[in-house]
C-alpha positions as CSV (number, residue, x, y, z in Angstrom):
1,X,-44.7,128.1,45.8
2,X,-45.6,131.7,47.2
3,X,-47.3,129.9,50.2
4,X,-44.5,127.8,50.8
5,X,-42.2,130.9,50.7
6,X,-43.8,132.9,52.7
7,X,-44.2,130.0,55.7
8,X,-40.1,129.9,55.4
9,X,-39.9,133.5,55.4
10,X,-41.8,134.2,58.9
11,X,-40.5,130.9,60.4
12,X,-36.6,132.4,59.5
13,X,-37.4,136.1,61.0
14,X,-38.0,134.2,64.1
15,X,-34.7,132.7,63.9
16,X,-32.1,134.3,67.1
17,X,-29.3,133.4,64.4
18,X,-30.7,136.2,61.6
19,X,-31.7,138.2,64.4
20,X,-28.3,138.7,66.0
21,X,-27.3,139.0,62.4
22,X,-29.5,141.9,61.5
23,X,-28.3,143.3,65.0
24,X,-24.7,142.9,64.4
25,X,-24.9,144.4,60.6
26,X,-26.7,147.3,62.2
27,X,-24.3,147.9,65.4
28,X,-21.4,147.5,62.4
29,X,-23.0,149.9,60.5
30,X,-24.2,152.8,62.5
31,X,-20.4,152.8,64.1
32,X,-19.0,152.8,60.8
33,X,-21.0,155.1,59.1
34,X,-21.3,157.5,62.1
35,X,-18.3,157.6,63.1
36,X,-16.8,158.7,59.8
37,X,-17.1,161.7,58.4
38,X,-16.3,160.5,54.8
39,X,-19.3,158.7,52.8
40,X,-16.8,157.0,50.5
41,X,-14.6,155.7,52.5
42,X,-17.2,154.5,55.2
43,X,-18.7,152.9,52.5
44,X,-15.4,151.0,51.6
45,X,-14.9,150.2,55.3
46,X,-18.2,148.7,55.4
47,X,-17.9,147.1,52.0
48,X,-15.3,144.4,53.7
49,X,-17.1,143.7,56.5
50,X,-20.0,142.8,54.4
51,X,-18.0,141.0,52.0
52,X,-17.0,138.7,54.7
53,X,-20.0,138.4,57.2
54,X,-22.9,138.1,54.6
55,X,-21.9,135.5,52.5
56,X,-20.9,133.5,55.3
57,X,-24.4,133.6,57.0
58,X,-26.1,133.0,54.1
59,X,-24.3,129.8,52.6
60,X,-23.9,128.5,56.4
61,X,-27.3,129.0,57.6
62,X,-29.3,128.2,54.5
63,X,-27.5,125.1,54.2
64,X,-28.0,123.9,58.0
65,X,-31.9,125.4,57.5
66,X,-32.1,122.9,54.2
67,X,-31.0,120.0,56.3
68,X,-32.9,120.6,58.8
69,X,-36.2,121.1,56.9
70,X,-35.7,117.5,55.3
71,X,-38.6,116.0,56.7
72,X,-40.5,119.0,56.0
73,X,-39.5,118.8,52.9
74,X,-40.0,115.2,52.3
75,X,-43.6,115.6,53.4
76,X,-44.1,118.6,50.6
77,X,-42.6,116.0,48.2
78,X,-44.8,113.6,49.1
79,X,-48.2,116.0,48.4
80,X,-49.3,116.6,44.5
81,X,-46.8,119.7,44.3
82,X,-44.3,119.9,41.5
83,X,-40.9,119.7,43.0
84,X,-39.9,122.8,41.3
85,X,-42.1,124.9,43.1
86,X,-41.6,123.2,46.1
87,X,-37.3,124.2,45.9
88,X,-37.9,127.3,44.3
89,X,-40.5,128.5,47.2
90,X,-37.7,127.0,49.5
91,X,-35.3,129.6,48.0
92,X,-38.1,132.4,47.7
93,X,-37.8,132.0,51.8
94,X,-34.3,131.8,52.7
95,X,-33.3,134.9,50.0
96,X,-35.8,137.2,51.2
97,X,-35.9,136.3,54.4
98,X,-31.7,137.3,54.6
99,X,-32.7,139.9,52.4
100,X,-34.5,141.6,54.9
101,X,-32.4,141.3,57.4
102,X,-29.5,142.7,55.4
103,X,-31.6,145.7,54.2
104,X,-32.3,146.8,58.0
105,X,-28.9,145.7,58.9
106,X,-27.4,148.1,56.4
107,X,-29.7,149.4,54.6
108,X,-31.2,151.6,57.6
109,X,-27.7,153.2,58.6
110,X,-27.1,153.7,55.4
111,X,-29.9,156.1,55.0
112,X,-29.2,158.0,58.5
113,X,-25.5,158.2,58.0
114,X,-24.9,158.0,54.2
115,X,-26.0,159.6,50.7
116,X,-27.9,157.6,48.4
117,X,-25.1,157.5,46.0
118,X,-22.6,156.0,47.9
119,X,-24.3,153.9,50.1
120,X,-26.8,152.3,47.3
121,X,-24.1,150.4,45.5
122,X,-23.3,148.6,49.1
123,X,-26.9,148.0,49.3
124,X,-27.1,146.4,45.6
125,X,-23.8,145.0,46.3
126,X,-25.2,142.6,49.3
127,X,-28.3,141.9,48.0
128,X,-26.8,140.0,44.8
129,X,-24.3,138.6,47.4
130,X,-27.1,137.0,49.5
131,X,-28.9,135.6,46.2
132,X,-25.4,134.0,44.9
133,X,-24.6,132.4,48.7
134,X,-27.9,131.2,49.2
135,X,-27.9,129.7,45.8
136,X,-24.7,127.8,46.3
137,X,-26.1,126.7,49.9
138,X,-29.1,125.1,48.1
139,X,-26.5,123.4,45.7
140,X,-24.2,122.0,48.6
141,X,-27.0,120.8,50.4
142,X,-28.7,119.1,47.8
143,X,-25.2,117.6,46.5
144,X,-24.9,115.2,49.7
145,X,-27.2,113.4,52.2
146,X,-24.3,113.8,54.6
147,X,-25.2,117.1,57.0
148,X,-21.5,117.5,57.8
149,X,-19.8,117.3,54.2
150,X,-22.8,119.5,52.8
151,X,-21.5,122.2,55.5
152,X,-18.5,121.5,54.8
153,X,-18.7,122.1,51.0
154,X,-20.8,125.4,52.0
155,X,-17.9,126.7,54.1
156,X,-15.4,125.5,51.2
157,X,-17.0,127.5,48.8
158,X,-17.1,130.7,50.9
159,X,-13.2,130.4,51.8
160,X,-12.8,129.6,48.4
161,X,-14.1,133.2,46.8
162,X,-12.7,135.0,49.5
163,X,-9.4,134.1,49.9
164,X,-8.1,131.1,47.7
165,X,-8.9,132.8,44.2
166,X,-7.4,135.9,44.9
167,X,-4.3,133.9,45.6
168,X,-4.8,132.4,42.5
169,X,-5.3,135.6,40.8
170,X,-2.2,137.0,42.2
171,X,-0.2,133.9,41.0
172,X,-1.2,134.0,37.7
173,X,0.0,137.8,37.2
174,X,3.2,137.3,38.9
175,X,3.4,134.5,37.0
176,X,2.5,136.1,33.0
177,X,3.8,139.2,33.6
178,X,5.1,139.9,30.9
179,X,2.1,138.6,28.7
180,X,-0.4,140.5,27.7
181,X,-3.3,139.0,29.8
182,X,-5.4,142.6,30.6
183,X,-8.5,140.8,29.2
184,X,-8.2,137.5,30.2
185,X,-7.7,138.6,34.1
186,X,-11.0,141.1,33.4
187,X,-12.6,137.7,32.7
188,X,-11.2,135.7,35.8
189,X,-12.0,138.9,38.2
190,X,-15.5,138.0,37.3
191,X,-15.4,134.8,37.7
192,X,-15.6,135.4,41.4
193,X,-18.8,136.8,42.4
194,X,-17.4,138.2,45.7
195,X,-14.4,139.5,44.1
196,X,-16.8,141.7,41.2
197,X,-19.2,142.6,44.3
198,X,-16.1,144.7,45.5
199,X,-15.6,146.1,41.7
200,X,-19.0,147.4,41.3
201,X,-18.9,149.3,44.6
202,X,-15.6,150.9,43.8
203,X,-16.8,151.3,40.7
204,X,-19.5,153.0,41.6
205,X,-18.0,154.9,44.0
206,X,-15.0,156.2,41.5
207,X,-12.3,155.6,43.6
208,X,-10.0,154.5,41.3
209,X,-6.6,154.2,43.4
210,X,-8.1,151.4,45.3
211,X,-9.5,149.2,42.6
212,X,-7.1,147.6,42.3
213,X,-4.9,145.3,39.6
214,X,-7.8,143.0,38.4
215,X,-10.6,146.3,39.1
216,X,-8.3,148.9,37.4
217,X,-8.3,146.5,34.1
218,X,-12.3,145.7,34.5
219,X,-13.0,149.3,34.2
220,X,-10.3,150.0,31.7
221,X,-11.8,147.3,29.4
222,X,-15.7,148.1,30.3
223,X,-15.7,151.5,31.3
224,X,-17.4,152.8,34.8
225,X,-21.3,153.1,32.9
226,X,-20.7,149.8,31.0
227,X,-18.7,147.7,33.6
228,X,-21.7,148.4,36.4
229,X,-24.5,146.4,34.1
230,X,-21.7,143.3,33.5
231,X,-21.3,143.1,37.0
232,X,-25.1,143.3,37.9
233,X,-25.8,140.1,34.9
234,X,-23.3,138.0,35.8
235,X,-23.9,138.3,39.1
236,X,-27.3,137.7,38.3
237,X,-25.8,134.6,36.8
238,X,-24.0,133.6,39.4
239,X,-27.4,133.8,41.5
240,X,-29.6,131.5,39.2
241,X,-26.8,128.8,37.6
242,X,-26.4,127.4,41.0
243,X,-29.8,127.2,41.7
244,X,-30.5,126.0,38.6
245,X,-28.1,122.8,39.0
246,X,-29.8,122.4,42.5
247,X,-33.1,122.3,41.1
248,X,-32.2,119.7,38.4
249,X,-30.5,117.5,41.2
250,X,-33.9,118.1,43.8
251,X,-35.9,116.4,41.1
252,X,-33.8,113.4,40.3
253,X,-33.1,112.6,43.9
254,X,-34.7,109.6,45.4
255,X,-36.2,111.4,48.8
């Protein structure tokens, strides 16, 4: 598994597509950060960016690098390896591979141009993020032997936790308004894991008049101290369930 890994983590650095992407984070970054004067609200410019940008890269490209790797994979298959190791190392490669890139992308302006305390909560923040995307990319790509509808599931599920369930969301309240749903819209908020990524860095961050309806309830239901270890677990969760589901599929498919 670790050798596997670390072959797909030097054959990705090579990549011009996470290069440009480590290049653009960084540009992003260094203007951002350097330009204003303000950690916490540099931070909260940044946050959206990343919010959009990394989970994009890493559900799109680690779902076109799966289907591209098929024969590789096939021929891994075909060698006295347990499949498990064979997808986990496959994971092991993409995550820290984008990873890496996100961690000099941000992670070096953030050092230069930021403290620790506002910027580390961005950096947690789009670690988890890359872990969770990369995860569902393994899932999408493993769910069809079609190149085009696996893409097109990866790019459904990004448009999906960006943009469709807030919608949802905001339906809902409009909607039970005059119900008492505080807790059950603290659940839903972390239900999406892009959604709670944004919570935990406001919430580390203390900025409390733009949390927001469903982060003004988290943190009034879990508290600042409490609330920051929910959001890293379930994120957590939201990293490994997809995976999981992946890996059960990899070793009941018919290669």
């Amino acid at each position: 598994m670790h050798k596997i890994a670390k072959f797909i983590f030097f054959d990705i650095l090579k990549n011009k597509i996470v290069m440009v992407y480590t290049l653009f984070l960084f540009v992003i970054s260094w203007a951002i950060l350097g330009l204003e004067s303000n950690p916490s609200k540099a931070t909260l410019n940044l946050l959206n960016i990343v919010l959009l940008v990394v989970p994009l890269l890493s559900i799109v490209f680690s779902t076109i690098y799966v289907y591209n790797s098929s024969q590789f994979i096939e021929l891994l298959s075909s060698q006295p390896i347990p499949r498990n190791r064979i997808w986990s190392g496959i994971f092991l490669g993409l995550s820290f591979s984008q990873i890496l890139a996100f961690l000099v992308g941000c992670g070096l302006p953030i050092l230069l141009y930021s403290s620790i305390e506002t910027g580390f909560s961005l950096i947690i923040a789009g670690v988890l993020l890359t872990l969770v995307f990369v995860s569902f990319a393994m899932l999408a790509s493993i769910s069809s032997k079609d190149r085009a509808k696996g893409i097109g599931i990866a790019i459904f599920v990004w448009i999906f936790f960006n943009i469709i369930y807030d919608g949802i969301l905001l339906i809902l309240m409009f909607q039970f308004e005059d119900y008492p749903i505080e807790k059950i819209m603290a659940v839903l908020s972390a239900l999406n894991p892009v959604g709670l990524s944004r919570i935990f860095v406001q919430l580390q961050l203390d900025v409390s008049a733009m949390l927001g309806y469903s982060g003004a309830i988290f943190k009034e239901i879990f508290g600042t101290g409490k609330g920051l270890g929910i959001s890293i677990i379930i994120l957590l969760l939201w990293s490994a369930v997809p995976f999981l589901i992946s890996l059960i599929k990899f070793n009941k498919k018919d290669l």
